[in-house]
C-alpha positions in Angstrom: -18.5 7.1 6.1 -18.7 6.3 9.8 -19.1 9.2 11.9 -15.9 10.0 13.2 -14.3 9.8 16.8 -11.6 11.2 18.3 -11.4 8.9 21.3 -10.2 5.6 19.8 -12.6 3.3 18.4 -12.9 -0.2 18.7 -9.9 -2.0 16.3 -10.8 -3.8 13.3 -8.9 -6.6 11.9 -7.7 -6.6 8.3 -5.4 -9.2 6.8 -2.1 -10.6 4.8 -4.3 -12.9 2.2 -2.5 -16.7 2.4 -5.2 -18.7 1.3 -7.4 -19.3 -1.1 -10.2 -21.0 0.3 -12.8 -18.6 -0.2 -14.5 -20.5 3.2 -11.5 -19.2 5.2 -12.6 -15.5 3.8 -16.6 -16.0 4.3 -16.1 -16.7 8.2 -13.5 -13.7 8.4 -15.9 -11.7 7.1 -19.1 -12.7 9.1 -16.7 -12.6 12.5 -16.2 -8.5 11.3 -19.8 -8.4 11.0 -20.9 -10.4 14.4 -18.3 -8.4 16.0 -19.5 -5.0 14.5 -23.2 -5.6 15.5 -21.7 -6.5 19.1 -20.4 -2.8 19.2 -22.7 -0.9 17.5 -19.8 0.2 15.1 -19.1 0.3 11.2 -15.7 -0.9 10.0 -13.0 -0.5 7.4 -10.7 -3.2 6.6 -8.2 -4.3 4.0 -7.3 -7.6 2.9 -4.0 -7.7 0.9 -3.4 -9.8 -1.7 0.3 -9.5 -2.6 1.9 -7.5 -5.2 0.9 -7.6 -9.2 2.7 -10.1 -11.8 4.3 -8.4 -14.8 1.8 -9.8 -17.2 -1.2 -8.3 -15.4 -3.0 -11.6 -14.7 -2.9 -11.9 -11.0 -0.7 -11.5 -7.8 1.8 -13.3 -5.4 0.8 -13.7 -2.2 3.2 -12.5 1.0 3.7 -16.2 1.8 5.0 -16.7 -2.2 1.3 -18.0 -3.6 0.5 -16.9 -7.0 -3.1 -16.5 -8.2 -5.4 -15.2 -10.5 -7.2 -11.4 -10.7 -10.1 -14.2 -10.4 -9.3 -15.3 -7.5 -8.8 -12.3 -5.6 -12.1 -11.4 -7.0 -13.9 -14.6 -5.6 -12.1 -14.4 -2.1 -13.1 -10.2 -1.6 -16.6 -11.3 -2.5 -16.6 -14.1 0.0 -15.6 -11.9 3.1 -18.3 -9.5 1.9 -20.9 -12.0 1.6 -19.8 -13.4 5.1 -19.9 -9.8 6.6 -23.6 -9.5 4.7 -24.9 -13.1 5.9 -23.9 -12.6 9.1 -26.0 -9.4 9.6 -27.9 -8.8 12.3 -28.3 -4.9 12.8 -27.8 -1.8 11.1 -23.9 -2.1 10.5 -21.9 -1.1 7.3 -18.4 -2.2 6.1 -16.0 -0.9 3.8 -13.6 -3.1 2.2 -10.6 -2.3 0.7 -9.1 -5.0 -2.3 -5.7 -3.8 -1.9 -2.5 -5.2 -3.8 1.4 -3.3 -2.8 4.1 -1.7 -4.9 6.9 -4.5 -4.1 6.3 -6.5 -7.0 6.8 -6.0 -11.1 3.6 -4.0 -12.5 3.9 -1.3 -10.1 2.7 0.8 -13.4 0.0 2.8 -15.6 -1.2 -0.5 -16.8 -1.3 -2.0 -13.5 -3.2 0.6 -11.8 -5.4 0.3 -14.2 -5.6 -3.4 -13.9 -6.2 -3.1 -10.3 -9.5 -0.7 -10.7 -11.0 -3.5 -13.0 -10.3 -5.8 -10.5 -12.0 -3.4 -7.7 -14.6 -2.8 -10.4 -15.2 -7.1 -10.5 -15.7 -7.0 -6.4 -18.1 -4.2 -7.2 -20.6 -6.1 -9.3 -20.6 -9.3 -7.6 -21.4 -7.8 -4.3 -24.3 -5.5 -4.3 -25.3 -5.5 -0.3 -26.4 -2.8 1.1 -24.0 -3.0 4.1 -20.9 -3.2 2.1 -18.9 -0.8 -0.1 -15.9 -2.0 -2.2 -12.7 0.0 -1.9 -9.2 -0.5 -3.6 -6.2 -0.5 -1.5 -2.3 -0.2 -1.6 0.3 -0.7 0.7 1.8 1.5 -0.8 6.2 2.2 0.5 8.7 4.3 -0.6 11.4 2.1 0.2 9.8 -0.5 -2.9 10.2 1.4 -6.1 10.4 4.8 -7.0 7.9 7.5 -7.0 7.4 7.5 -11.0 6.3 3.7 -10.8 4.1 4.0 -7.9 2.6 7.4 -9.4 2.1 5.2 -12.6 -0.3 3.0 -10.7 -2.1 5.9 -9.3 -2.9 7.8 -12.6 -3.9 4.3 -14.0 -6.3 3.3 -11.4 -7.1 7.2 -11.1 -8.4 7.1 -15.3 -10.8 4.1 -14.4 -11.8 5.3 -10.9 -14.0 3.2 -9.4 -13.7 4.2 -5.9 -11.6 5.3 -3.2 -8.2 3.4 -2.8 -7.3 2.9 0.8 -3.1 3.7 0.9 -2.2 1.4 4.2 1.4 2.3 3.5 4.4 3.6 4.9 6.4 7.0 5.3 9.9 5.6 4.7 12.9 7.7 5.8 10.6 10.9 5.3 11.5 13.7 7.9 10.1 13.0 12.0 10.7 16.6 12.1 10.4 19.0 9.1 7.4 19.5 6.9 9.5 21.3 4.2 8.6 19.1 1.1 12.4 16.7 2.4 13.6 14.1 1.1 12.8 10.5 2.1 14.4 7.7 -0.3 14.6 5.7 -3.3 13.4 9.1 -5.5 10.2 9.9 -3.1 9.9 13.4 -1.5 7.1 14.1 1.2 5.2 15.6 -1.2 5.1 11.9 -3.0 3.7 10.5 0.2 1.2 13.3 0.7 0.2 12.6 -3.0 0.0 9.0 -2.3 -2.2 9.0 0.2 -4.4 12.1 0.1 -3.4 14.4 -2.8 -4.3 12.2 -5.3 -8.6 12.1 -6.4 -9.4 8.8 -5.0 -6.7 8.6 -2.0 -7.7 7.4 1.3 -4.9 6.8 4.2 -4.7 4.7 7.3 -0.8 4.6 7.1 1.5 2.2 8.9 2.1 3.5 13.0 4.3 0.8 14.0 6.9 3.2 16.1 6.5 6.1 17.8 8.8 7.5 14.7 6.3 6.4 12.4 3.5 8.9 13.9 5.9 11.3 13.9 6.6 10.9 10.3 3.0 11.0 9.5 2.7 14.0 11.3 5.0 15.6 9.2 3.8 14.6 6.1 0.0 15.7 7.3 2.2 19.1 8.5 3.2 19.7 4.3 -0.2 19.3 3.1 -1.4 22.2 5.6 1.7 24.2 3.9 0.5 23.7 0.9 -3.4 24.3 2.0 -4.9 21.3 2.7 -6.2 19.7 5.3 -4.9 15.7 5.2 -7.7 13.5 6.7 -6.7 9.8 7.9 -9.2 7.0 8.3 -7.2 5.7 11.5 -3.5 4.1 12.3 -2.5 0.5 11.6 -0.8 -1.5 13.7 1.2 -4.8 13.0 1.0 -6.1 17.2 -0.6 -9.5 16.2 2.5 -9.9 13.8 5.1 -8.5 15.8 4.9 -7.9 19.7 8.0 -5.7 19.8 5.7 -2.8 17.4 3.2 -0.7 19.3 -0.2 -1.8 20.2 -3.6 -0.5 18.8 -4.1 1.6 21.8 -0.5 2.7 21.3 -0.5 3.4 18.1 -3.4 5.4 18.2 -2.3 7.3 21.4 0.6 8.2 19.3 -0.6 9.5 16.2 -3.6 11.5 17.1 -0.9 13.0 19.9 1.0 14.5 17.1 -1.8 15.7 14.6 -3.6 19.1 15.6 -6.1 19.3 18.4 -9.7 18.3 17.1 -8.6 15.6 14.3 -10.6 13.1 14.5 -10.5 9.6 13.0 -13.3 7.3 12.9 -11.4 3.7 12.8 -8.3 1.7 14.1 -7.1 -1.3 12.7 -4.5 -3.9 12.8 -3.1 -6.4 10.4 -3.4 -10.2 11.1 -2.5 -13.2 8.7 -5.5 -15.2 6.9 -4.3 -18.8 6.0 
């Protein structure tokens, strides 16, 4: 992993997937790399593809697309071969393949699907300066826990690397680290689990408001309780897609304010459309 910072690091773009012209990925993915060799600076980004169909054969896209597990496949592997063409020092990206928990096979089955699919990117992208990741935006507020701790155990029995949980903290205490309440059947201790507590969980959860930090906070507040220490890849921000949510430099003013003195974080990064 990148060796970590706790001054904030340069911010790196991931995106809502609404294309699927695999040339549209291949230039996104050689402008992460030109812009990491500019800084000197590894990078972590997700690109989101939507949330599973029922019968496990693909997703629908934010902007209402559907498409194949294939062609999520082909369009991960084009941003990593752009990022790998595009080389031109020693730079390395991780990036995530990441799917959400708004849709119908938010499930065992579908977690499971999902780590095939990560496995897929895996094997048709063996450069050096890229590691494949799974991802979920994962949100109390879009089914309950059981579903979405479904998907974890299933993608959890394949394992076939980190998933990055670029979620939220719906509803979940600003204030209290006492295992509360949040909604829709989740309990902190869901959203700990979620994003840390579980083998392969990674987090770089959603910081659009000053209460979102605070949530975090919180939630990184119960795993101390319980005796462990919750590590964060970095906040996300939304600015690009909506100007009234904080900025990177906000958002990441804001939560490493309210996590203990000496966290450190090695990445920042903000969501952005790809059409």
């Amino acid at each position: 992993m990148t060796e970590a910072a706790e001054t904030k690091p340069v911010t790196d773009w991931s995106f809502y997937v609404h294309t699927t012209y695999t040339g549209t990925l291949e230039d996104l993915g050689c402008n992460q790399s030109t812009f990491d060799s500019e800084h000197n600076t590894n990078s972590l980004v997700f690109l989101d593809f939507g949330g599973q169909q029922a019968n496990g054969s693909g997703t629908l896209l934010t902007n209402g697309t559907s498409v194949s597990n294939g062609t999520v496949e082909s369009l991960a592997e084009a941003f990593a071969l752009g990022y790998y063409v595009c080389a031109n020092t020693s730079t390395d990206l991780i990036l995530a393949v990441g799917t959400n928990n708004s849709l119908y096979d938010v499930s065992y089955s579908g977690g499971q699907t999902w780590a095939h699919v990560v496995q897929a990117v895996q094997n048709g992208t063996d450069y050096r300066d890229v590691s494949i990741w799974g991802g979920n935006d994962l949100e109390p507020s879009y089914s309950y826990w059981s579903n979405a701790s479904g998907w974890i155990s299933g993608y959890a029995a394949v394992d076939p690397a980190f998933y990055l949980d670029y979620g939220s903290a719906d509803k979940c205490s600003s204030t209290s680290s006492a295992n509360g309440y949040c909604t829709n059947t989740w309990y902190q201790s869901d959203v700990y689990q979620a994003a840390w507590g579980a083998g392969p969980a990674q987090s770089a959860p959603e910081i659009y408001s000053l209460n979102d930090a605070a949530q975090w906070a919180e939630i990184a507040g119960y795993g101390r309780s319980i005796g462990s220490t919750m590590q964060f890849q970095g906040p996300l921000d939304e600015y690009d897609l909506a100007t009234s949510t904080l900025t990177s430099s906000q958002a990441w003013s804001a939560f490493i304010g309210k996590l203990p003195s000496g966290t450190y974080m090695p990445y920042s990064l903000e969501v952005h459309n790809a059409s």
